[in-house]
Every structure is written in structure tokens, then in C-alpha cells.
KOLMARKE-581691 format. One record per residue (C-alpha): residue number from 1; residue in one letter; x, y, z. Coordinates in nm, 2 decimals, decimal comma. Layout:
N
+-----+------+--------+--------+--------+
:  nr : rest :      X :      Y :      Z :
+-----+------+--------+--------+--------+
: NUM :    A :      X :      Y :      Z :
...
+-----+------+--------+--------+--------+
# end
This chain:
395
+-----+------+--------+--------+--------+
:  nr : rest :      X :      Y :      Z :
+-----+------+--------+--------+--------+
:   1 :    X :  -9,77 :  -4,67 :   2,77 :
:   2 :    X :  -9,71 :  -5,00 :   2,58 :
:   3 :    X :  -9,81 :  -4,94 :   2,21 :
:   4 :    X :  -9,63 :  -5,31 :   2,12 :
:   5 :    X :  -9,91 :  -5,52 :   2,34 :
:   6 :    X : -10,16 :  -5,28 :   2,43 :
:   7 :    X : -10,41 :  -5,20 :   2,16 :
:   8 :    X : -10,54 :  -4,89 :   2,31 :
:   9 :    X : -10,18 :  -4,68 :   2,40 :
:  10 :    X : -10,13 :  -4,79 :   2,04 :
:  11 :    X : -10,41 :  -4,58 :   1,92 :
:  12 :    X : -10,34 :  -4,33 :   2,16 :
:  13 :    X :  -9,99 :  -4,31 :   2,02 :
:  14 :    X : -10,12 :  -4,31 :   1,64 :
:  15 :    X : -10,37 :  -4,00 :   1,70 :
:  16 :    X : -10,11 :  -3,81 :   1,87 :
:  17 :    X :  -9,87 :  -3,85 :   1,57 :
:  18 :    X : -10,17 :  -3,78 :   1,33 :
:  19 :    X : -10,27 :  -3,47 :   1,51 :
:  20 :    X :  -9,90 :  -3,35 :   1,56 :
:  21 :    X :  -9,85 :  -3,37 :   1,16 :
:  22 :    X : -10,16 :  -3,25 :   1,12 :
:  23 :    X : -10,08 :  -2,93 :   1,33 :
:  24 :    X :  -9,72 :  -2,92 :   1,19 :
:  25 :    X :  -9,87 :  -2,89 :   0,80 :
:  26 :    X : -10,12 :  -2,63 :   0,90 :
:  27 :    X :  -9,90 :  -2,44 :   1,10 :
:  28 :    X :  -9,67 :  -2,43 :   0,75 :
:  29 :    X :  -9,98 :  -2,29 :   0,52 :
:  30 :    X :  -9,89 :  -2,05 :   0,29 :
:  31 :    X : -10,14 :  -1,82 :   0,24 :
:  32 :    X : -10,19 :  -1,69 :  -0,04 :
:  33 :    X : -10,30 :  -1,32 :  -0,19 :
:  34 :    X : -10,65 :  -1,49 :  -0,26 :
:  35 :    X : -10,75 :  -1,60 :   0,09 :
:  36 :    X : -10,64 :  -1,23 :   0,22 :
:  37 :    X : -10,86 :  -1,09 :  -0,10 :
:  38 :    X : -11,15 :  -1,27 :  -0,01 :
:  39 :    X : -11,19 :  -1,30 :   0,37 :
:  40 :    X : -11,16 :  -0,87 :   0,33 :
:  41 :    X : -11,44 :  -0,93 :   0,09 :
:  42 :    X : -11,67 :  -1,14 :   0,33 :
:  43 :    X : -11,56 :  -0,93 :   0,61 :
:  44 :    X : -11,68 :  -0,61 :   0,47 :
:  45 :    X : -12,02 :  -0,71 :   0,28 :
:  46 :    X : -12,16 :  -0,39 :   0,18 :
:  47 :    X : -11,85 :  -0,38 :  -0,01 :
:  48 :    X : -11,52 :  -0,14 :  -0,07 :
:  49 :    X : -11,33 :   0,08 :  -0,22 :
:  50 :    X : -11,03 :  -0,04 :  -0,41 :
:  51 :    X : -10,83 :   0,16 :  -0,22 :
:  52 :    X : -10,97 :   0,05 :   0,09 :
:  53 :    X : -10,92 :  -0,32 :  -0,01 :
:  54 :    X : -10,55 :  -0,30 :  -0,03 :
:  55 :    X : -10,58 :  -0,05 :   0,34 :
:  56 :    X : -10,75 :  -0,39 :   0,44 :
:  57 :    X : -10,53 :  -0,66 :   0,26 :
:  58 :    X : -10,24 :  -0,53 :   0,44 :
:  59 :    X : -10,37 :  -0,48 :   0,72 :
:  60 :    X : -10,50 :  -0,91 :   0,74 :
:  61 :    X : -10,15 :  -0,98 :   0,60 :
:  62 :    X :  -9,98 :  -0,77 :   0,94 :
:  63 :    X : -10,22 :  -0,97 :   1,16 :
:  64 :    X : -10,12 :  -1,29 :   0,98 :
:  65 :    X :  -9,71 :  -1,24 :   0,99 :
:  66 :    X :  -9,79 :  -1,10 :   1,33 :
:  67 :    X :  -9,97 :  -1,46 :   1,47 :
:  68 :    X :  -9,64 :  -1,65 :   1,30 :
:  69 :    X :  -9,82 :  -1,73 :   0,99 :
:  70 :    X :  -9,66 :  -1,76 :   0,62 :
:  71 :    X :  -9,79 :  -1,49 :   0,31 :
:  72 :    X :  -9,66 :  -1,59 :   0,00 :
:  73 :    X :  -9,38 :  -1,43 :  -0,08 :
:  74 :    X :  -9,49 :  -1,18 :  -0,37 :
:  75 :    X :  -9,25 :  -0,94 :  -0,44 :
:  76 :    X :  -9,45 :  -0,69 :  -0,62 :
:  77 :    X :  -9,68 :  -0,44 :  -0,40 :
:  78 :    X : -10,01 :  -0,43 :  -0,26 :
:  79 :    X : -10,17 :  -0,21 :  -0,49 :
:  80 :    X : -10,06 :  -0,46 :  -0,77 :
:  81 :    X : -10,14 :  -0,83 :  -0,59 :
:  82 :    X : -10,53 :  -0,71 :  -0,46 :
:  83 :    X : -10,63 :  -0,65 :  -0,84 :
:  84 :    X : -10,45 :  -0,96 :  -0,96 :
:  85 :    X : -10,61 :  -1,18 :  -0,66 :
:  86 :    X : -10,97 :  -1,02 :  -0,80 :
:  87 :    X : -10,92 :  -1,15 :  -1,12 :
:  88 :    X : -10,84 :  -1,48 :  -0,97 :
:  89 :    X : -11,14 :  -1,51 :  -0,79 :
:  90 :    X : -11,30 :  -1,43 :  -1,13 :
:  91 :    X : -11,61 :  -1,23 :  -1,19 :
:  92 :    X : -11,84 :  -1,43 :  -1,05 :
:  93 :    X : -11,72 :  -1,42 :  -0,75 :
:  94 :    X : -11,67 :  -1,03 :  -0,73 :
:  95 :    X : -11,93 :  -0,73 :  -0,84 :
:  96 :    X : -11,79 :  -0,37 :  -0,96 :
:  97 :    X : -12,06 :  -0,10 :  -0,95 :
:  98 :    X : -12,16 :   0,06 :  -1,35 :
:  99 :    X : -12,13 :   0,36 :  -1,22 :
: 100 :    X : -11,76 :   0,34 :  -0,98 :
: 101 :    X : -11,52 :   0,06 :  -1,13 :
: 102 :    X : -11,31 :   0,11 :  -0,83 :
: 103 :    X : -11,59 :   0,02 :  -0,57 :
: 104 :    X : -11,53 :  -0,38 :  -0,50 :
: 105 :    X : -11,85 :  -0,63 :  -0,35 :
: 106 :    X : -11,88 :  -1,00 :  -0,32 :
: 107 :    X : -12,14 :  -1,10 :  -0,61 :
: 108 :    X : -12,51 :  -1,01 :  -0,58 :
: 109 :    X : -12,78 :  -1,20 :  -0,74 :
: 110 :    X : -12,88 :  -0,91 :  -0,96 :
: 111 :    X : -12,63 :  -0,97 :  -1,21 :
: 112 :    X : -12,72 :  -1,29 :  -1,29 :
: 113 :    X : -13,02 :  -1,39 :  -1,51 :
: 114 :    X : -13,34 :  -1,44 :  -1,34 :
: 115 :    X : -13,18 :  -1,31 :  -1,01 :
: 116 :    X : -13,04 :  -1,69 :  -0,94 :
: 117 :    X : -13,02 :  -1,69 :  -0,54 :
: 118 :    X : -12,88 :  -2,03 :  -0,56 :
: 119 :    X : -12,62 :  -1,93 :  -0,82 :
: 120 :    X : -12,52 :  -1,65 :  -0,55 :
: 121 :    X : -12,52 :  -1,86 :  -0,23 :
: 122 :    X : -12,28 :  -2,08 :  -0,46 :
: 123 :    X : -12,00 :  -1,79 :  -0,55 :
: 124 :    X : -12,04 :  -1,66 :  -0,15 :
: 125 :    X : -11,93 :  -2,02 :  -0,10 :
: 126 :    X : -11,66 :  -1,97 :  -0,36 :
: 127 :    X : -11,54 :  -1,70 :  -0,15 :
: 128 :    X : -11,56 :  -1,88 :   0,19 :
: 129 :    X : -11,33 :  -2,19 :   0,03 :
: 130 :    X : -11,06 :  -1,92 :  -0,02 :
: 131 :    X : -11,12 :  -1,78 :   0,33 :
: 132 :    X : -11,07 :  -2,08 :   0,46 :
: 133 :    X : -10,71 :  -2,11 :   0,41 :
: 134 :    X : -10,60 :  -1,87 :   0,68 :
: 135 :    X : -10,89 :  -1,96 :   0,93 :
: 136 :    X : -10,69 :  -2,14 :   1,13 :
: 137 :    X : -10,47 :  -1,88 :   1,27 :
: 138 :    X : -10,76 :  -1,72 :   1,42 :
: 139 :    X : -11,00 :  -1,99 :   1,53 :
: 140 :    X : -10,95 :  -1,95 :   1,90 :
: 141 :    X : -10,89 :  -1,59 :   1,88 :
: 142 :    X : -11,26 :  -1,56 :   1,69 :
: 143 :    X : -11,44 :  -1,81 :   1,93 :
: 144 :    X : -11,35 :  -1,59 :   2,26 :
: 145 :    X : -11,44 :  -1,30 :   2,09 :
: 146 :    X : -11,82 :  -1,46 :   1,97 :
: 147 :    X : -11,81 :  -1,62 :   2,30 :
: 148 :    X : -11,80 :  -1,26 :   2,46 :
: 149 :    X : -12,02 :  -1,10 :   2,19 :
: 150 :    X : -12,29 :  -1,35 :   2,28 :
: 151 :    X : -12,38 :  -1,21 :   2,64 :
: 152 :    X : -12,49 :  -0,87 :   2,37 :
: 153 :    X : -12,28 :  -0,54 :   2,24 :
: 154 :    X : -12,47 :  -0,30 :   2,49 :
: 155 :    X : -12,39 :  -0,50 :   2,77 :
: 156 :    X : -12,01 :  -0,61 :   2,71 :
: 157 :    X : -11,94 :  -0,27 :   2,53 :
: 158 :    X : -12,15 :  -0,04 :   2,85 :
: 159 :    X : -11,97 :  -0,14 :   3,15 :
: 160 :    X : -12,21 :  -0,46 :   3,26 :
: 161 :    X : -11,89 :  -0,68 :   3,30 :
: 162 :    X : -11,94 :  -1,05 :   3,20 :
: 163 :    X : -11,80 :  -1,28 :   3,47 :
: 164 :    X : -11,53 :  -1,48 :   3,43 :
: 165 :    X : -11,73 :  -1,82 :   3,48 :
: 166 :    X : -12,04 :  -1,77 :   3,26 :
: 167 :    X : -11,76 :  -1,66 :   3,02 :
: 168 :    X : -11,55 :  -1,97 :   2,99 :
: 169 :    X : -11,87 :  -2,18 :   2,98 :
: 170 :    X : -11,96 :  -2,01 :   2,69 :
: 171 :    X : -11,61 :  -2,04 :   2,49 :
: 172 :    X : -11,62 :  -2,41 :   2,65 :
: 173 :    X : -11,98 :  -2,49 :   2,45 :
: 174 :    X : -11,81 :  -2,31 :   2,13 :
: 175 :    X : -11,52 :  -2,55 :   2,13 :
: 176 :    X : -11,74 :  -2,84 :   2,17 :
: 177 :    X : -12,03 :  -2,72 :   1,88 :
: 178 :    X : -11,70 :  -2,67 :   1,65 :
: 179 :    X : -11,47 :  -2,91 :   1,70 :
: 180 :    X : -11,52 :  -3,08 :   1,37 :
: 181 :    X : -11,44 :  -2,74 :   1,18 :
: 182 :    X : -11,07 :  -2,71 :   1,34 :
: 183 :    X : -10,76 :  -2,96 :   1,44 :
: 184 :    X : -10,72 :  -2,88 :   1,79 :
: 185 :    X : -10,40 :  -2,79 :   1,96 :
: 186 :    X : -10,26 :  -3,02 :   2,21 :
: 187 :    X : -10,23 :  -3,28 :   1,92 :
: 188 :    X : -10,60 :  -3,37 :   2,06 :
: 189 :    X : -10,54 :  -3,33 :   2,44 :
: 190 :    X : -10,80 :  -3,12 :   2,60 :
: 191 :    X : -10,58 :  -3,01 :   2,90 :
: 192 :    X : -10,31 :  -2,90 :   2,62 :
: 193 :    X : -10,59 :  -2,70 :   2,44 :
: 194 :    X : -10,73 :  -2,53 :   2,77 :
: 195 :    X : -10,41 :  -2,36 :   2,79 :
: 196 :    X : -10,36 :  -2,26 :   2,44 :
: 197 :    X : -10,71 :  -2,07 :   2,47 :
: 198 :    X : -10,54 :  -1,94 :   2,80 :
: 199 :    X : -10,26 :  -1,82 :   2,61 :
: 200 :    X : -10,48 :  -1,70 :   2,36 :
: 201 :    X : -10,74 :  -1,51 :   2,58 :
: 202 :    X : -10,43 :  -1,33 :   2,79 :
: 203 :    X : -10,26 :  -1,25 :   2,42 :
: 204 :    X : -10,60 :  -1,04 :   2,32 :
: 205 :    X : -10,64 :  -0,90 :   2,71 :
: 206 :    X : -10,28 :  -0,79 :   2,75 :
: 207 :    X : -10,11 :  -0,75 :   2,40 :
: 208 :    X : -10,41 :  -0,61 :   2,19 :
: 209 :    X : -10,64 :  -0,48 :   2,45 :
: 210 :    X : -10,96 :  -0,63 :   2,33 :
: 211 :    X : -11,07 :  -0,71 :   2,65 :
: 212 :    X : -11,09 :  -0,54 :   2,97 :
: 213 :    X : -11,03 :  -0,71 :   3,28 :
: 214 :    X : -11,15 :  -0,62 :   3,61 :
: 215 :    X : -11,05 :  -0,76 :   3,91 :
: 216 :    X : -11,33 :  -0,86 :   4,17 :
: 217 :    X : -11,23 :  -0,76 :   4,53 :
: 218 :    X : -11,00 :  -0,95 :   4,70 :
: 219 :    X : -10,90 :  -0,88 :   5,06 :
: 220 :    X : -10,56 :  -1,01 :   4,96 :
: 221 :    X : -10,44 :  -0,86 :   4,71 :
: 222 :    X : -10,68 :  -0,56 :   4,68 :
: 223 :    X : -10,46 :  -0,39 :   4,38 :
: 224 :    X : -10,41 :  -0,67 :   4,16 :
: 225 :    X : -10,26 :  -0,60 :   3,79 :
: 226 :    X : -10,27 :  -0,79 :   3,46 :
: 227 :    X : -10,02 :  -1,01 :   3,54 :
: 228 :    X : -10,16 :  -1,10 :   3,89 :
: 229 :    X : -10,50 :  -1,24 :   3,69 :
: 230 :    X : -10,29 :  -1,41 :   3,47 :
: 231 :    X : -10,06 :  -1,60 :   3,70 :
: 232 :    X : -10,31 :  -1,64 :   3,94 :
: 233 :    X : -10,56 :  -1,96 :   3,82 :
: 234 :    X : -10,79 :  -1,87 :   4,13 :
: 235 :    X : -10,85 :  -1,48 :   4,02 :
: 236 :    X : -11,19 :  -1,40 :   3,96 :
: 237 :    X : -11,25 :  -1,10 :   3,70 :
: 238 :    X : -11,51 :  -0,93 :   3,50 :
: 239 :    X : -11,47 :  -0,85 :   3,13 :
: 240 :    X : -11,56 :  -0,59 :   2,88 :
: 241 :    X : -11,52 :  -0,48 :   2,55 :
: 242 :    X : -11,24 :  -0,20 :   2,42 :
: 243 :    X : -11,46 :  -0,04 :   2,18 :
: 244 :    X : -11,16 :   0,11 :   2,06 :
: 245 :    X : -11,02 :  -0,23 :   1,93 :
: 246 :    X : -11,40 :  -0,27 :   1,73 :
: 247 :    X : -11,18 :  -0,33 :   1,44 :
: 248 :    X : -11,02 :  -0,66 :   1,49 :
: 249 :    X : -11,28 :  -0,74 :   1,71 :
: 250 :    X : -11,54 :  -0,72 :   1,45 :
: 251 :    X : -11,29 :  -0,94 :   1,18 :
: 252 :    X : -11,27 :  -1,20 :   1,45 :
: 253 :    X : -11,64 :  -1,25 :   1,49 :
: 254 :    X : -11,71 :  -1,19 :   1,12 :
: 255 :    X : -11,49 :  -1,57 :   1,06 :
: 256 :    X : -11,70 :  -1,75 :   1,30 :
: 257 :    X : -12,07 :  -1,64 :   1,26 :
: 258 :    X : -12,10 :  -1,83 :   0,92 :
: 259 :    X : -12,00 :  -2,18 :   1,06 :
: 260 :    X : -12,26 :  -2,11 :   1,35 :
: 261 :    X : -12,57 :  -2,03 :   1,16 :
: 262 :    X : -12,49 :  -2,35 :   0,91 :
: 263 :    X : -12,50 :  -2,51 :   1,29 :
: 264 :    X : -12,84 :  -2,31 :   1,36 :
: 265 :    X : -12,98 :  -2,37 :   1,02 :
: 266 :    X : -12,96 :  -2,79 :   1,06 :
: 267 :    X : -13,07 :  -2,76 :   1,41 :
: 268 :    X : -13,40 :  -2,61 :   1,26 :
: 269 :    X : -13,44 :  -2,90 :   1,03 :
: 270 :    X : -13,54 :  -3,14 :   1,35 :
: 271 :    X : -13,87 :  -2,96 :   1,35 :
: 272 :    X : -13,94 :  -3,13 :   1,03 :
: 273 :    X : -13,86 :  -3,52 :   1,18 :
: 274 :    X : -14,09 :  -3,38 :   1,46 :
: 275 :    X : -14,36 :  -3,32 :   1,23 :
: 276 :    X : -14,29 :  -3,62 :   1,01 :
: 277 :    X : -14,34 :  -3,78 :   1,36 :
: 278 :    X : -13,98 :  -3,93 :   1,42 :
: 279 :    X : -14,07 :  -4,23 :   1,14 :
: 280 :    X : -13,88 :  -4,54 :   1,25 :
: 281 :    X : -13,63 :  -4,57 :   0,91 :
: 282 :    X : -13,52 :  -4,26 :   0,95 :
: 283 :    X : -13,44 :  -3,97 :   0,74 :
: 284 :    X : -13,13 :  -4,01 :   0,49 :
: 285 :    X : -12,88 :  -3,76 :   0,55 :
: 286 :    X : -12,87 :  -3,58 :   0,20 :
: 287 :    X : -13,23 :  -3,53 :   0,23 :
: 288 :    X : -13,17 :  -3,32 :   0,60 :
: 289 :    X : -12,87 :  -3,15 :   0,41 :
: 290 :    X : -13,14 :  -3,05 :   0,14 :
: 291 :    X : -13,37 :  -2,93 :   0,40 :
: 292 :    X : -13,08 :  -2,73 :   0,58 :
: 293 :    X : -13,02 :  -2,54 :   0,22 :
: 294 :    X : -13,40 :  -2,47 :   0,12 :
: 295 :    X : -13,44 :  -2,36 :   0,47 :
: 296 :    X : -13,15 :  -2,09 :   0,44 :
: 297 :    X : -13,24 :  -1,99 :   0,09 :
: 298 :    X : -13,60 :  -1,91 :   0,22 :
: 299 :    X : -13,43 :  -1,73 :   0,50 :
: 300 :    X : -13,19 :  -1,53 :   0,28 :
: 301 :    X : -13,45 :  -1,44 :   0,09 :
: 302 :    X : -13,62 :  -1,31 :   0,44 :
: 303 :    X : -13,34 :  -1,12 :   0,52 :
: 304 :    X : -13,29 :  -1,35 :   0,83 :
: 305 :    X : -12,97 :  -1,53 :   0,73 :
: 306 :    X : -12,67 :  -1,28 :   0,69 :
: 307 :    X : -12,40 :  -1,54 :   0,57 :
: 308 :    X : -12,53 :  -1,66 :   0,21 :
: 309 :    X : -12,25 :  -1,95 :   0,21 :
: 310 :    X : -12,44 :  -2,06 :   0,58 :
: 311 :    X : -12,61 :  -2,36 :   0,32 :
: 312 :    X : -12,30 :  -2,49 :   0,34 :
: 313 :    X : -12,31 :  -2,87 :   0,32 :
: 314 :    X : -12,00 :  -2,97 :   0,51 :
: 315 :    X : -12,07 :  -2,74 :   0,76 :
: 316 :    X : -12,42 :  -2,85 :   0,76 :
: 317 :    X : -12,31 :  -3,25 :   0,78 :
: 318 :    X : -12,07 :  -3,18 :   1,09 :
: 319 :    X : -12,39 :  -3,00 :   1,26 :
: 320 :    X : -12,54 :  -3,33 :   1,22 :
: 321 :    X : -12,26 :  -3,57 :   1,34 :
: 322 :    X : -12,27 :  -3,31 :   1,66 :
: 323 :    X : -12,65 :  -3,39 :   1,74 :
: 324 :    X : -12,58 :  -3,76 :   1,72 :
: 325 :    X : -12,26 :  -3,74 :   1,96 :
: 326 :    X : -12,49 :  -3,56 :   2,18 :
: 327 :    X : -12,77 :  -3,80 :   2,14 :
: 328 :    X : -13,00 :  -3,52 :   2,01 :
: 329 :    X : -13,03 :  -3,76 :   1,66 :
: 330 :    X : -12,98 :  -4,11 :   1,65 :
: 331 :    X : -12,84 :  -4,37 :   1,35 :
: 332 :    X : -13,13 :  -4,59 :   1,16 :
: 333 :    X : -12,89 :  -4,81 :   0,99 :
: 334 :    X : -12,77 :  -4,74 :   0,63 :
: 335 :    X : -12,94 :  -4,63 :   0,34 :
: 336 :    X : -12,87 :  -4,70 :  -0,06 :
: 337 :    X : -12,47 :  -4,78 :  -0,06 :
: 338 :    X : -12,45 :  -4,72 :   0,29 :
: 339 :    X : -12,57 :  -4,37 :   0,34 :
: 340 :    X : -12,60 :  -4,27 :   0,66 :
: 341 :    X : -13,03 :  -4,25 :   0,81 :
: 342 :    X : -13,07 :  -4,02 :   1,08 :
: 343 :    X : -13,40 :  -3,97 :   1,35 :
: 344 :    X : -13,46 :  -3,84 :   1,69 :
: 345 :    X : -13,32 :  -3,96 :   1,95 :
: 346 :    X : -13,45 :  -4,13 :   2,21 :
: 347 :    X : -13,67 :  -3,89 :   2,40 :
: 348 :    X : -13,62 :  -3,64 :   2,21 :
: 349 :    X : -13,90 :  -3,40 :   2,14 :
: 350 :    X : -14,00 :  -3,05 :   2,04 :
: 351 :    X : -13,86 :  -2,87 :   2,39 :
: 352 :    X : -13,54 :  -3,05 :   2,37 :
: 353 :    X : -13,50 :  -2,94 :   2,01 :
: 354 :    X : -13,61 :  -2,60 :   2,05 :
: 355 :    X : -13,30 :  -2,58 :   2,33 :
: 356 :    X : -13,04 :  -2,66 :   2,07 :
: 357 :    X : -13,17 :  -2,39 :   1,84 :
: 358 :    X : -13,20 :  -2,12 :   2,19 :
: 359 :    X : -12,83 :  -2,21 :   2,30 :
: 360 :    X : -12,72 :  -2,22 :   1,92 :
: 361 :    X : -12,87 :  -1,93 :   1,83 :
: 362 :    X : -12,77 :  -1,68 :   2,13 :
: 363 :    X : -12,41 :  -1,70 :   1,93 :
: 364 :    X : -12,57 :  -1,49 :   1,57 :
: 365 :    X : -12,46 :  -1,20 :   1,48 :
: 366 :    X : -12,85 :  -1,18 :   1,44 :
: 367 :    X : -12,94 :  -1,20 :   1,82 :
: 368 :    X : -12,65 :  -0,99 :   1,93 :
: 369 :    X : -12,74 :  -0,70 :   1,71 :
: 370 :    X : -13,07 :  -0,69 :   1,87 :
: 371 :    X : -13,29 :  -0,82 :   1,59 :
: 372 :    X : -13,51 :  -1,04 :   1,78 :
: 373 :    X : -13,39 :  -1,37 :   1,78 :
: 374 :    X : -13,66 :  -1,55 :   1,90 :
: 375 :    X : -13,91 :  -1,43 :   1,63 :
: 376 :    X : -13,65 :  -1,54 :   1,39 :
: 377 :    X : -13,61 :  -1,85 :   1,56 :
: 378 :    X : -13,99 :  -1,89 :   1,53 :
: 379 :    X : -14,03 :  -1,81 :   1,15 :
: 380 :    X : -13,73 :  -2,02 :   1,09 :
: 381 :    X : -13,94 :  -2,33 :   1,32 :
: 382 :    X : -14,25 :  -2,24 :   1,09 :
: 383 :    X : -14,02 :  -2,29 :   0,76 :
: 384 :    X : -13,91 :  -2,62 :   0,90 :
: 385 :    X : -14,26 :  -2,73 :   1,02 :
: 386 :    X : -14,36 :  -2,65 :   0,65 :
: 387 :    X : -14,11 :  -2,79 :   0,40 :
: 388 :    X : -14,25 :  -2,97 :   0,10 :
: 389 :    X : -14,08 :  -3,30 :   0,12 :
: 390 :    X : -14,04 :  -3,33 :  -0,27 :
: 391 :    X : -13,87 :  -2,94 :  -0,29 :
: 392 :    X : -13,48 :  -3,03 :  -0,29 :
: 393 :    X : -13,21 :  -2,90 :  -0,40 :
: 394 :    X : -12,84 :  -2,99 :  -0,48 :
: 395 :    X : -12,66 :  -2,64 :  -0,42 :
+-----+------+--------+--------+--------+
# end
């Protein structure tokens, strides 16, 4: 390389640095009481006991110190730092039933006047922002395990072993759909990052026996072992699920599913530029980001969208800038102080649209549970199809 004449190894160099720094300060996060307080919270929606709070802050806190991370260092004990961290997150945020003080939910719409939905989607989010903080420790970690969830829990958790291949295609269109959510390892070098999801994959097969491998038969080496698969880059395998590991499983997925239905909730918005007929200027992008939230709320309110922070703006926006590096949207030129316009892409009609939403939408939570995806899919296309253009909100 020759950053001092060559333009591009200088920019080369530049993103290297920016993504090593980048890795170095996340890699450093403290995280704090609140982020453990409120991704136990979002992790266990029906809600728990106080007692099984702190059972389930310490038990995040060990898998964070045990993945190299940093918890800041509060000296008092757990049953003292989960009751502070609720009061933190303030009421809001956090329900406690009349009738058991000591039984802990993330906020519910009842207890605000006129049963505000958007008022709860917007303390769910509260909650998420917290979580955030120590999603980075398991990103890959929770994309192999959605990526294996996807092929269905009666398969992967009955013996019907998922194939190595249709696996790793799976956790390869993950990566891709998400890439804007995370700073990827390898300071932005793809081969880099293939073997950190290696490591990462052989860390959850071999240390915490979440997955099951078994070796197809091979005439040469008809007996192989753990450490034969993983030395061996030409080993084909079939996996399945430890049911007994449901626990850490289940926390893994429960980080992921969120981002993907904010992915699957702007995916259903291009029904409505299909029905608007693809006009030539364009849509601007706050009005597709206002789509994407009355589309979840009317979903939520269905009981078809799980995740109430999934109306998630950012989320929502990065979605979007996906479509258009895939061509699936296209850029209309600016709107008021530059805004961003976005339409269909060239060629892009109803079947191509309905794919994204098929291929997004195999990775719910709703479609591996068995709740008829396609019918949801189909209600959610119907909401799209028939969105009054001057209904917006600003959640």
C-alpha cells in the first residue's frame, strides 16, 4: 500500500484505523446495572418476580464478565443495585402489579390515560436504548442462534438436523440485513469477520453446548470428534438444538428479533409505493419512516408485532439504506434541505417486494413459533396497501 500517493490505500488505511478505534472503545464499554436491569426486562416480557430479577441480573452479568466484557464496578450486592437500576429507569418505564409490589414488567399501556399505545411503544424504546449498551458482546452469538432458529423449533430441537451449508447461508444473509446495526470485527474485513463467527459458532458448539454437531459419513475418518469439525474447513455436519441450553439460547434470540421485525415492518411499507404506483419524485424518507410506525402500531394492536420498540426509527432508516444498496429502492434526488426521496427501483414490482418480506420474515420469532407467517405477512401487505396518506405520526 502507498497511502502518501495513492488515494484509495489511503482510505483503505483511514477505515481500518476508524474501525480498529471503533472496536477498541466498544470493546472497553462499561456496562452498567441499567442495561443488565432492562435487557432481563425485555427478555422476560410477561414480567418477573423481584427475586427472579436479581436470579437473572446475575446471571447476564456472569455471561457478560464471562465473554471479556466490563460491569461497573458496584460494590454493594445484587439485591441492592436491581431495585436502584428500577428506579433509574423510572416508572414509566417499569409496571408493579396493585396487588404483588414485588412482581416487576416493562410498562403496559393500561396505566396510562386513554390507554396511549404510542406512549408505550415509546417507554419499550426507552428500555431497548438501555439494552443496547451491552448488545455488542452478543451480536454474533444472537445471529447464529436466529439463524438456526429460523429453519423452526420442532425441526432444529426434534432431531431433523440442519445442514451445515443452508446454515451458514442463512447467518451469511443475517450479517448482510444487519450490518448497519453493529461495527464489524476484522476492523471491516470480511475474511477477518468469517472467522470471528467461526470462533464464535465453535465457542457455542464446544464450550456451551448449544448446538449439536453431527458428523456426515466420511469413509476417512468415519469417527470424527469436535475437534476434527473444527480443524477440518472441508467437514460437513448437521446441527441441532440442546434443548437443555433453552436458556441462553432463548436470551440470544430474544436481542435480535426486535431489530428484524423493524427490518420486516419497512419492507411492508413498499406495498404502499406499489399502490401509489412508484410516482416519479419519490417518497421522502420521514414519510416511509411514518408509514413503518403506523404500520407496527396497527400491528401491535393486532397482536402480530411482539417487539413494541420494532417502530423504531433508526432501525427503521437503516432497513431503508439496505433496500437501496440492494437496489430494491432507488434515490429521487433531495427533498426540503436535502432530505433524502426514495422509490422503487428499477424493475421492481410486487413479487420482488413480497420476496424481501418472505426471506425477512422466515427470521420472526412469529414464524418460528408456528403462528402462520404468511397470513400475517398478508394482513400486514393489506395494512400497507391501505394507509391513509395524511395519518402520520412522529413517535
Amino acid at each position: 500500500m502507498n497511502p502518501f500517493n495513492d488515494a484509495g490505500d489511503k482510505h483503505k488505511i483511514v477505515d481500518r484505523l476508524c474501525y480498529s478505534l471503533a472496536e477498541e472503545l466498544e470493546d472497553n464499554t462499561i456496562i452498567m446495572s441499567t442495561a443488565i436491569v432492562a435487557t432481563s426486562l425485555l427478555t422476560n416480557r410477561h414480567g418477573l418476580l423481584m427475586n427472579q430479577l436479581v436470579d437473572s441480573y446475575d446471571w447476564i452479568r456472569d455471561e457478560i464478565m464471562e465473554r471479556g466484557g466490563w460491569i461497573d464496578p458496584i460494590l454493594e450486592g445484587s439485591n441492592i443495585i436491581v431495585p436502584r437500576a428500577l428506579k433509574i429507569l423510572g416508572a414509566n418505564s417499569i409496571e408493579r402489579k396493585a396487588n404483588n409490589k414485588n412482581f416487576v414488567t416493562p410498562v403496559n399501556k393500561n396505566q396510562f390515560l386513554n390507554q396511549d399505545l404510542d406512549r408505550e411503544c415509546e417507554e419499550w424504546m426507552k428500555l431497548r436504548y438501555y439494552s443496547n449498551q451491552l448488545l455488542h458482546i452478543f451480536k454474533e452469538e444472537g445471529i447464529l442462534c436466529v439463524a438456526l432458529a429460523s429453519f423452526g423449533l420442532e425441526r432444529i430441537g426434534g432431531g431433523r438436523l440442519v445442514e451445515k451449508g443452508e446454515f451458514w447461508e442463512r447467518v451469511g444473509f443475517l450479517r448482510g440485513l444487519l450490518k448497519r446495526e453493529f461495527i464489524p470485527r476484522g476492523c471491516g474485513n470480511d475474511e477477518e469477520e468469517d472467522l470471528y463467527y467461526e470462533k464464535k459458532f465453535w465457542y457455542l458448539s464446544s464450550e456451551r453446548k448449544i448446538f449439536i454437531l453431527n458428523p456426515n459419513p466420511n469413509p476417512l475418518n468415519p469417527n470424527p470428534n469436535l475437534n476434527d469439525l473444527i480443524n477440518d474447513k472441508n467437514s460437513e455436519y448437521g446441527i441441532e438444538l440442546n434443548k437443555s441450553q433453552m436458556r441462553l439460547f432463548s436470551f440470544l434470540t430474544h436481542l435480535i428479533w426486535p431489530l428484524l421485525d423493524s427490518y420486516y415492518i419497512i419492507s411492508l411499507t413498499l406495498f404502499t409505493s406499489i399502490r401509489n404506483n412508484n410516482s416519479a419524485k419519490g417518497e421522502l424518507e420521514d414519510s416511509i419512516l411514518d408509514r413503518g410506525h403506523w404500520i407496527a402500531r396497527r400491528m401491535i394492536e393486532r397482536n402480530e408485532l411482539e417487539y413494541k420498540e420494532s417502530g423504531n426509527r433508526d432501525a427503521m432508516r437503516n432497513g431503508l439504506r439496505e433496500f437501496w444498496e440492494k437496489g430494491i429502492v432507488e434515490e429521487r434526488g433531495g427533498g426540503v434541505g436535502g432530505e433524502r426521496r426514495y422509490g422503487l427501483g428499477r424493475g421492481i414490482g410486487e413479487r420482488e417486494v413480497e420476496e424481501w418480506c418472505r426471506r425477512i420474515g422466515r427470521f420472526r420469532k412469529g414464524e418460528i413459533w408456528g403462528r402462520g407467517e404468511g397470513g400475517v405477512r398478508g394482513r400486514g401487505v393489506a395494512l400497507a396497501m391501505d394507509y391513509p396518506v395524511q395519518e402520520t405520526s412522529k413517535l
